[in-house]
C-alpha positions as CSV (number, residue, x, y, z in Angstrom):
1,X,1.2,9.2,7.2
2,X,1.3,11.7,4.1
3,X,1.6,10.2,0.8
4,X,5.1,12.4,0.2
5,X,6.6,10.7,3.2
6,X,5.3,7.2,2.4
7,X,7.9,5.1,0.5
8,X,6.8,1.4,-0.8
9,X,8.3,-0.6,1.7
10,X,6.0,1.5,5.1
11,X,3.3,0.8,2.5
12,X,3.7,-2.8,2.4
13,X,4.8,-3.1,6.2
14,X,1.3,-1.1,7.2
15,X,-1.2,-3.6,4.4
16,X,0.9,-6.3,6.2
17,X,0.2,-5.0,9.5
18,X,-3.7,-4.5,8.1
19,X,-4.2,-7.8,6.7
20,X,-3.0,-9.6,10.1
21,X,-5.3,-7.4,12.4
22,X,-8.3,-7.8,10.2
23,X,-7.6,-12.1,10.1
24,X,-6.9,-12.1,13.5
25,X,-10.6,-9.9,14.3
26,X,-8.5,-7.1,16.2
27,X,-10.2,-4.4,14.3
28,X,-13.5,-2.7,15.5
29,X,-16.3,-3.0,13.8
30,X,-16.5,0.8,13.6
31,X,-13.2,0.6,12.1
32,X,-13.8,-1.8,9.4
33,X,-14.7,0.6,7.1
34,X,-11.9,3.3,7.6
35,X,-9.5,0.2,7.7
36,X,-10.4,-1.2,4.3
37,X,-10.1,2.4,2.6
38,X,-6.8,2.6,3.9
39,X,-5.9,-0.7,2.6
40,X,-7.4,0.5,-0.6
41,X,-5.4,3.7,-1.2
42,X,-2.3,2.0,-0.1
43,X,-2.7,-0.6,-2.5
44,X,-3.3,1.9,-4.8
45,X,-0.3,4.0,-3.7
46,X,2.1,0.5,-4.3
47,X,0.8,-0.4,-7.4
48,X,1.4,3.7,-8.9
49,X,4.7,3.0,-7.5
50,X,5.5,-0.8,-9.1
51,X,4.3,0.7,-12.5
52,X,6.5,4.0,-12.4
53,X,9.6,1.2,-11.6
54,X,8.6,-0.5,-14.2
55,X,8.8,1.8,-16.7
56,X,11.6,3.0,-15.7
57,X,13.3,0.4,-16.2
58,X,11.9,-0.6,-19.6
59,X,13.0,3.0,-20.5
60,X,16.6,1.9,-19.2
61,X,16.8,-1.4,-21.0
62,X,15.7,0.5,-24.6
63,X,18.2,2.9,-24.3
């Protein structure tokens, strides 16, 4: 999924649907690797997102 298309909630929905394969050992370990990076960056990607709300919305409330 391209990052221009990705909107918070597929990211949550997709860590979600990370986090239950990897407690439930569903994921190869040939995958584990390539798993976790994608976990990583889509942390990454909601956190970027959470901050730029954020400040939006202190930027809101100032005004």
């Amino acid at each position: 999924m391209e990052e221009k298309e990705l909107t918070y909630e597929a990211a949550m929905n997709r860590l979600e649907k990370l986090a239950r394969e990897m407690e439930n050992g569903d994921i190869a370990i040939d995958q584990v690797a390539a798993k976790l990076k994608e976990a990583q960056q889509l942390l990454q990607f909601c956190k970027d997102k959470l901050t730029k709300a954020d400040e939006e919305v202190q930027k809101l409330l100032e005004e």
